[in-house]
Steps between C-alpha positions, in 0.01 A plus 500: 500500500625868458330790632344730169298797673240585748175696331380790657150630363501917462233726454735795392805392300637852471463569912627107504814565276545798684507324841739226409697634284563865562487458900522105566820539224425165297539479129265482226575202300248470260080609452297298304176634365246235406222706347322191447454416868472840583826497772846607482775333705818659602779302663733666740779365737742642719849610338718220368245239595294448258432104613298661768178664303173679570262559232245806537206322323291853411100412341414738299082522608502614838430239800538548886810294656395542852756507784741300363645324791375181430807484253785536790784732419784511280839480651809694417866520659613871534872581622403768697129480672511894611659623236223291265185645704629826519538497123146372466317715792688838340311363122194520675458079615361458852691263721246225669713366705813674596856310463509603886718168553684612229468162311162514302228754378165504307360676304224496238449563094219710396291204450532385885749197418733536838917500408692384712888632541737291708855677585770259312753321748441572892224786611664824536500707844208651592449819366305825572229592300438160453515292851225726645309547204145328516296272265317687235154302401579091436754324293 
């Protein structure tokens, strides 16, 4: 077996492509539009590993995706866990759940799907904003 992707369902693939690309930093490896079907998928991954895929599956007729937390939560390694969220909360993301151990953080895409950042190698020191900062809504 080898892993291919993990398919995430968006309602808005411009706010989507935004979110993980501009802010989350993954690349854009390909969109597909499939006018037939009426969908367009877009696979991203993080930088130099593109074994490791999401595809942003985007229907064109509109349709409500609810919460989204029956799906889980993506996973990505970050080498710096403050340095990532303070990137993300100064591009306008709101942190869920603080990296307040300084080892992992969530936060969510604009379609509700929860992201989960773990700090590569051992958690770093606790850190001020971040160890007394609380939980913002549910990851």
């Amino acid at each position: 077996m080898k892993y291919l992707h993990t398919m995430v369902r968006v309602s808005d693939l411009d706010k989507s492509l935004d979110f993980y690309c501009n802010k989350l930093g993954l690349e854009n490896l390909g969109r597909f539009d499939i006018e037939a079907g009426r969908f367009s998928l877009v696979f991203l991954a993080a930088p130099g590993q593109k074994e490791a895929q999401v595809e942003l599956t985007w229907n064109w007729d509109p349709e409500e995706l609810g919460e989204g937390r029956n799906f889980g939560h993506l996973a990505y390694e970050v080498e710096n866990i403050y340095e990532t969220c303070d990137r993300l909360m100064k591009a306008g993301v709101t942190i869920n759940r603080p990296p307040r151990d300084g080892r992992m953080a969530f936060v969510r895409s604009p379609d509700n799907i929860s992201i989960e950042l773990l700090q590569a190698g051992a958690p770093l020191p606790a850190q001020e904003p971040w160890a007394s900062m609380p939980n913002i809504g549910h990851w």
